[in-house]
N, C-alpha and C positions, 0 to 999 in steps of 0.2 A: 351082620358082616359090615363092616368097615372098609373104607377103601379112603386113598391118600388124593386129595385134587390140588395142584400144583395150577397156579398164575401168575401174572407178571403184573406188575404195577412200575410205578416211577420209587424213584427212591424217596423222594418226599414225602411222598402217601402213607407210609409206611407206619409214621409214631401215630397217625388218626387211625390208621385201620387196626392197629396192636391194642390201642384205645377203643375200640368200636368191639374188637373181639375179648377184650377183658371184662368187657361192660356187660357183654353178654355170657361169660364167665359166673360175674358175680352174680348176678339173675341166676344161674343155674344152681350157684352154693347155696343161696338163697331156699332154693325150691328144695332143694335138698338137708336142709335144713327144718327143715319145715315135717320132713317124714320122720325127724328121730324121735318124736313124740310119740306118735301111733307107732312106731315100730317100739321102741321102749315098754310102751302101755303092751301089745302083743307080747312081748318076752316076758312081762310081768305074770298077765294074765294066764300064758303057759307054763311059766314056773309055779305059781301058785295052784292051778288046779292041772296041769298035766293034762291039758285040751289044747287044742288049737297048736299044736308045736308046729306044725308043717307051717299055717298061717305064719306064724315068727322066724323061721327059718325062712320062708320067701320072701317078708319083708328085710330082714338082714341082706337078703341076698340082692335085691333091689336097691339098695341102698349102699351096697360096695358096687353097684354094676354105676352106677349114677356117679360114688366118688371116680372111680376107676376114668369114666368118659372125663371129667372136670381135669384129672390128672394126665390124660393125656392132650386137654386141650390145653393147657398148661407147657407141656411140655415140648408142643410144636413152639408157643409163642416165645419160652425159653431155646430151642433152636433157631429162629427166626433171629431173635436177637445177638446169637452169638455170630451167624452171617454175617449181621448188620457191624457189628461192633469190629469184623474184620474187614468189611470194606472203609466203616471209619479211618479207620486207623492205616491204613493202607493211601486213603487220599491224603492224609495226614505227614504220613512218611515220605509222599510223589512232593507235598507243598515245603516240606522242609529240606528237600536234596538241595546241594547249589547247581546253578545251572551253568551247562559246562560252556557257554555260548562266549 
């Protein structure tokens, strides 16, 4: 089960912690990475001798649940950014108004 945790930070914080959480990202592709070997090697192994098929289909399936998590953490830090990119743009547009004073 999955569940969403929502925090507040400064806005400054924001491009280190996007950073900190891609970092740990890549470590994760990495690791995942790392399984297409052995699961490869099991497909083989079950293609050729018609054993172990369950083994390769749970490693498959291992290995979509792993990309599946990577893509979603992906996909928060792709929302995170689009927030970010409208509050830019937004301070942006307050610093170019002329002031009516």
């Amino acid at each position: 089960m999955k569940i969403k945790i929502l925090e507040t930070i400064d806005l400054q914080e924001l491009p280190s912690r996007l950073n900190e959480r891609m970092n740990a990202i890549e470590s994760e592709i990495v690791a995942t990475l790392t399984l297409c070997g052995p699961v490869d090697t099991s497909i083989a192994s079950a293609s050729d001798t018609g054993q172990n098929l369950q083994n390769a289909i749970s490693n498959v399936d291992l290995l979509r649940q792993n990309l599946y998590n990577i893509d979603s953490k992906l996909e928060d830090i792709q929302t995170i950014l689009s927030g970010y990119e409208e509050i830019v743009n937004s301070k942006q547009a307050e610093e170019n108004e002329p002031d009516d004073s």
